[in-house]
Each structure stands twice: as structure tokens, then as C-alpha cells.
N, C-alpha and C positions, 0 to 999 in steps of 0.2 A: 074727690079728684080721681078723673080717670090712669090708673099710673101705666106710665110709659117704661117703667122702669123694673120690669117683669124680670128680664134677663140679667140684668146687673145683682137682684135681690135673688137670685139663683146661684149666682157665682157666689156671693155672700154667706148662703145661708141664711140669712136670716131676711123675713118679709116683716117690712116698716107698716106700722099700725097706723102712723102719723105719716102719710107718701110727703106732706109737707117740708119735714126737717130734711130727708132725703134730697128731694130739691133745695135745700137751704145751702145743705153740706156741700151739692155740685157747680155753687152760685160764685161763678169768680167777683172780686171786685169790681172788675171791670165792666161786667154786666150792672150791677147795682149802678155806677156813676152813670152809662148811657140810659136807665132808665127809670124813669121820674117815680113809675108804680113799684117800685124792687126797693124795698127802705132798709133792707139787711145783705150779708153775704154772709161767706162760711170763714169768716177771721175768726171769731168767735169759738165757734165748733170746731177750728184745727186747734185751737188754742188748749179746749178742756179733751180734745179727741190724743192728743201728744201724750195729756199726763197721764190718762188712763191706758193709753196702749203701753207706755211703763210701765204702769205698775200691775199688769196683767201680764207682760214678759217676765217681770220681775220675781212676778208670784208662780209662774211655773217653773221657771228656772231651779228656783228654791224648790220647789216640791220634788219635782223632776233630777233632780241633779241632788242628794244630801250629802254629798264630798266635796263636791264642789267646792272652792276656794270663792271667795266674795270678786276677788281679779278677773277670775273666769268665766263668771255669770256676767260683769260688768261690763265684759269685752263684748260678752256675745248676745246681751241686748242693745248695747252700743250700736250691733252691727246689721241685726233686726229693726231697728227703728231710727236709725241713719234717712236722710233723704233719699240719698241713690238708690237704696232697696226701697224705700217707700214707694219711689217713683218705679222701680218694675212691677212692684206690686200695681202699681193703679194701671199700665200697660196689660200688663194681663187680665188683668179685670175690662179692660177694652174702656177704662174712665174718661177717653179723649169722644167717643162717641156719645154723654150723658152731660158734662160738665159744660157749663155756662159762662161763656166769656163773652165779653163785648166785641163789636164790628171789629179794629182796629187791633184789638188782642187774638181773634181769630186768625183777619189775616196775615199775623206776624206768627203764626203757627203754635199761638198761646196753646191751644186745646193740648195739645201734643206735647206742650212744653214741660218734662222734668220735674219743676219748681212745682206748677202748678197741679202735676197727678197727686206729688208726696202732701201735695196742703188738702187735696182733695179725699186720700187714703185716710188721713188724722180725722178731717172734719165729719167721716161719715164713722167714722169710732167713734167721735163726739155727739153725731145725732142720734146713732145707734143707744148710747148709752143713757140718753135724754128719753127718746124711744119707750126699752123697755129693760133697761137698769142691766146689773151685772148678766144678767142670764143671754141677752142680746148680743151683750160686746163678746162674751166667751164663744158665742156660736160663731160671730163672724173669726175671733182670735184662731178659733180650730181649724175651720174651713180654710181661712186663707193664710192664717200666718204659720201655723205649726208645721206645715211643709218647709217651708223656707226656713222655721229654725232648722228643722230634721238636717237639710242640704246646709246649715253654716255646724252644726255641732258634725258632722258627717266630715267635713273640708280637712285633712292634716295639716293641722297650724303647725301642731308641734315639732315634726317630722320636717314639714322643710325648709327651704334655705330661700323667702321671699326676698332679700337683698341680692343674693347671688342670679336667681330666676330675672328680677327686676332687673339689674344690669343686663344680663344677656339679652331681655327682651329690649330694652333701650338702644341697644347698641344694633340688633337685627332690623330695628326700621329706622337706623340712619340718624340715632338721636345722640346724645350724648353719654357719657357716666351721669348716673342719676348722685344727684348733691344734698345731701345730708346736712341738716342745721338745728341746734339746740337752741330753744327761742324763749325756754323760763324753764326755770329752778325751783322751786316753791316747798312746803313744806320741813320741821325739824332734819336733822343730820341725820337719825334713825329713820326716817319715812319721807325719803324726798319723790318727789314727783317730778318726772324729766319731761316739758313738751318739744318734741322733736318733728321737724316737719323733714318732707324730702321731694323734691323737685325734680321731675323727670318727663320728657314728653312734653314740656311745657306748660306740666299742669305740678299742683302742688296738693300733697296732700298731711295731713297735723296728727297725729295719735298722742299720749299718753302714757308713760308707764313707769315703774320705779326705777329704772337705769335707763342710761343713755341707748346701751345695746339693744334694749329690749324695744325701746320706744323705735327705734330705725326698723328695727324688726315688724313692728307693727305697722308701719307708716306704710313701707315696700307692701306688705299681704294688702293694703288698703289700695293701692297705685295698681297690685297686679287683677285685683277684684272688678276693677273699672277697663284695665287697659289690657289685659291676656286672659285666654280661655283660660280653667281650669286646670288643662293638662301643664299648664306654664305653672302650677303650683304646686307638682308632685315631686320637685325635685328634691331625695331624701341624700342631704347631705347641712353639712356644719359651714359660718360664716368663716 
């Protein structure tokens, strides 16, 4: 197969030995159902491409980080392997010009669409890994993901004040106080686990964490990650 797919296996690092699975990985559903000769997509390959892009964050985290608390490695592959980052990841890889949707998903702006970069990012960690095993996925992990850790371990979480940031930026484009809600309780008395969403903008976003405070705290850094530049995150002050 003549591959077409020269520049995108450039951006990657790593060149598919099988150009096959690469086209597997870029094969929306939607393509498959319009067409009679297409009897797979990449559901499959986002499937096995999710768990191994884990547990290759997972496993440099741990190496890379040996102080690190197990909280703080789990936030910050949480936020590496989130769709939203998935999805600039496949944006900058330029994934809307390679990936395979059908008529009616194209022109609904499928190619472009978010959902579909982040399923396409996983799927080709998936083929990659079918490909040519650990040595593969770590080429492409280096190339394109370790920047992006560099820029979330880089970011002052701790320093600043994302609920304070979050209102003010809510409030500069005319929206409301962003609203805060505890949605489950879970685990013994010594190790509870608070999920806390926070609604702002009109959009909502859920974190995680063992108090109430913290989980708000993480929701806001989540809402300002999507909705304000960076500089909207430098503000060093206390809730």
C-alpha cells in the first residue's frame, strides 16, 4: 500500500510497518456503515490504544516523578489522557486531514469534530502498539505526549487560586457566579472521595478528590483549562 500517510508518521515518530492498521485507526464509524468493502473501524483500536496510553503515562510518571504522591501522578495523567487534550493533540497533528468519516459525518464537520480526533489519538496508540509493541507506542509517547506532560507538570496548580480566576473570568464575559455542587460521597470516613462538579459558562465540568475544597478546586483549574488562556491561571493567591 502506497502510504499517503508520510507526514502524519513524521509528526508521530514512528513509521507503521503495517500502513494497514494506521488506516484502521483513522477509520471513523461512519465510513465503515457507508461502505459495504470497510468491515472494521477503529472502536476497537481506541479501545486497547486508551489502556496502553495509561499505563505508559503511568509508568513515566512513577519513574520520572519518585516523590511524587500516587494523588498527583493521578491528576496529571487524568489530565494528559482526558479527551479535550486528546483532542488538541490530534488538532495538532492536523488528524482532521487523514481520518475517515462518511458523507453525512463530514459534512456535519465530523472530521474536525473533538470526539472524533481524541478516539482517533487512542486508536492509533492502539495500532501503533499492534504495530510494533512497547518500543512503537514509546516513540510516539515521547514525540508527542511528553511535551504536553512538560506544559501540565510546568502549569502552577498549586499556587493558584482557579475558583477565584474562574469567577472573575465568568463574571468578565457576562456569565454568572460559577456554581459548585457535591454529586457523591463514596469511600470509609478515613478515605472519602468527594465528586464535585462546577457549572459555569454554561458548560459543566466533574473532578475528584478527597474534600470538598479540593475537589472545587480541581473542577475550576478544569473549566479554566478549556475556557481562559493560561495567564487567567497565574493568579497567586488563597480561596
Amino acid at each position: 500500500m502506497k502510504s499517503i500517510y508520510r507526514q502524519l508518521e513524521l509528526e508521530l515518530g514512528y513509521r507503521f510497518k503495517k500502513k494497514a492498521l494506521l488506516e484502521l485507526a483513522l477509520t471513523h464509524p461512519s465510513f465503515r456503515y457507508e461502505n459495504e468493502d470497510q468491515d472494521d473501524d477503529n472502536q476497537r483500536l481506541e479501545y486497547l490504544g486508551d489502556a496502553v496510553l495509561s499505563l505508559m503515562s503511568a509508568e513515566y510518571l512513577f519513574k520520572s516523578n519518585p516523590e511524587a504522591r500516587e494523588g498527583d501522578m493521578s491528576k496529571l495523567r487524568s489530565r494528559l489522557t482526558q479527551d479535550r487534550k486528546l483532542a488538541q493533540i490530534g488538532a495538532k497533528l492536523s488528524i482532521s486531514a487523514f481520518i475517515r468519516v462518511g458523507v453525512g459525518e463530514r459534512k456535519n464537520g465530523g472530521a474536525e469534530r473533538a470526539s472524533n480526533l481524541a478516539d482517533a489519538v487512542e486508536a492509533i496508540i492502539g495500532a501503533a502498539w499492534i504495530d510494533g509493541g512497547a518500543r512503537a507506542t514509546n516513540k510516539i509517547f515521547k514525540r508527542v505526549f511528553l511535551p504536553e506532560l512538560g506544559e501540565l507538570q510546568d502549569a502552577p496548580v498549586k499556587k493558584a487560586n482557579p475558583k477565584g480566576a474562574l469567577q472573575e473570568f465568568a463574571q468578565s464575559t457576562g456569565h454568572g457566579i460559577p456554581v459548585y455542587k457535591t454529586i457523591e460521597t463514596a469511600g470509609p470516613e478515613h478515605d472519602r472521595v468527594f465528586t464535585v462538579e462546577v457549572t459555569a459558562c454554561g458548560q459543566t465540568w466533574t473532578a475528584q478528590a478527597g474534600s470538598k475544597r479540593e475537589g472545587e478546586r480541581q473542577a475550576a483549574f478544569q473549566a479554566l483549562e478549556e475556557l481562559a488562556p493560561p495567564s487567567s491561571q497565574q493568579i497567586d493567591s488563597t480561596d
